[in-house]
N, C-alpha and C positions, 0 to 999 in steps of 0.2 A: 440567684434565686432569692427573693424577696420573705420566704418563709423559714431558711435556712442559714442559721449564723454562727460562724465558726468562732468557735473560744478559745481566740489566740489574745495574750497580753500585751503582743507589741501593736496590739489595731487601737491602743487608746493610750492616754498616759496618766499615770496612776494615780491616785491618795494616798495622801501620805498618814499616818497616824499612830500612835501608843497607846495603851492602854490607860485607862483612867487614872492621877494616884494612887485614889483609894481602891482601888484595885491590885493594886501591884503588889508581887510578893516578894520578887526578885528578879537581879540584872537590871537592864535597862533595853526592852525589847520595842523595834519600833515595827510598822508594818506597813507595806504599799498592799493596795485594792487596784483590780479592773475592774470595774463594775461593767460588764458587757454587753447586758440586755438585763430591762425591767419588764415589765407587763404588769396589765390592770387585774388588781387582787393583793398585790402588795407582793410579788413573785420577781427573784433577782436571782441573775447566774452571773458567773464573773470567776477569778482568780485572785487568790489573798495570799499574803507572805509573808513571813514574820522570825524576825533575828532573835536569838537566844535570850531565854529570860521566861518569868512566871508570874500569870495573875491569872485572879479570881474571874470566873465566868457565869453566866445566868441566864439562860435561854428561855426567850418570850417564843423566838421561831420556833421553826420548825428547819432541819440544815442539812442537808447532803454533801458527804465529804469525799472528795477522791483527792489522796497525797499523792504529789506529783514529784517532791522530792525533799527530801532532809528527814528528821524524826521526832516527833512532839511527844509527851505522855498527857493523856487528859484520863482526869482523876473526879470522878462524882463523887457530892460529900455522904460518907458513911457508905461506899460502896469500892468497885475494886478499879484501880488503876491500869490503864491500858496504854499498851505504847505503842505507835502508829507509823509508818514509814511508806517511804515510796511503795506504791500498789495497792496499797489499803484503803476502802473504802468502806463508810458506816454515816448510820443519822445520828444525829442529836437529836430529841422531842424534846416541847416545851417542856419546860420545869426543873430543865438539868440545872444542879449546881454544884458546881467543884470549883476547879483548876485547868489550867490549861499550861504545859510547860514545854517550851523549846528547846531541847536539846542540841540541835543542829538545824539550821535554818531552815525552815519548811514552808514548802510552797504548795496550797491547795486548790483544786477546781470546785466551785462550790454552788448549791442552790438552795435558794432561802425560799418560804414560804412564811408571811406575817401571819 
């Protein structure tokens, strides 16, 4: 089905990446992307994962999370710290800005909106 796409990780092969330095807070966390499917409007679904370690985060998007497995805490600045695990799912809206930290490697289904 041409309108139907399943968001499986092994139908592509990944990107690889770390967070910026100056970002970093701690550890040394790296991260593989599926980027799955894009669309016109600046709209990406895909699967992202990321090995233990903490940095600084700043969201321009807009981001839908569904934890597939492991356990992160993402922390807004001047707000309350939330820990996150398989089965969880929540937005991000522009403007957030905290942390983002792995506690055990987590792998998430994701959709972005620019």
């Amino acid at each position: 089905m041409a309108n139907f796409l399943e968001i499986d990780a092994e139908l592509v092969d990944p990107e690889h990446g770390a967070p910026a330095e100056d970002r970093l807070v701690s550890g040394e966390p790296k991260f593989r992307t599926w980027n799955l499917d894009e669309a016109p409007g600046g709209i990406y679904a895909g699967v992202w994962e990321a090995t233990p370690g903490k940095w600084r985060i700043e969201y321009d998007e807009w981001e839908f999370c569904h934890i597939l497995a492991g356990v992160s805490v993402v922390a807004e600045d001047g707000g309350e710290a939330r820990t996150v695990s398989a089965g969880d799912s929540f937005v991000i809206k522009p403007g957030f800005k905290g942390t983002w930290e792995v506690l055990e490697t987590t792998r998430k289904e994701y959709v972005i909106r620019l």
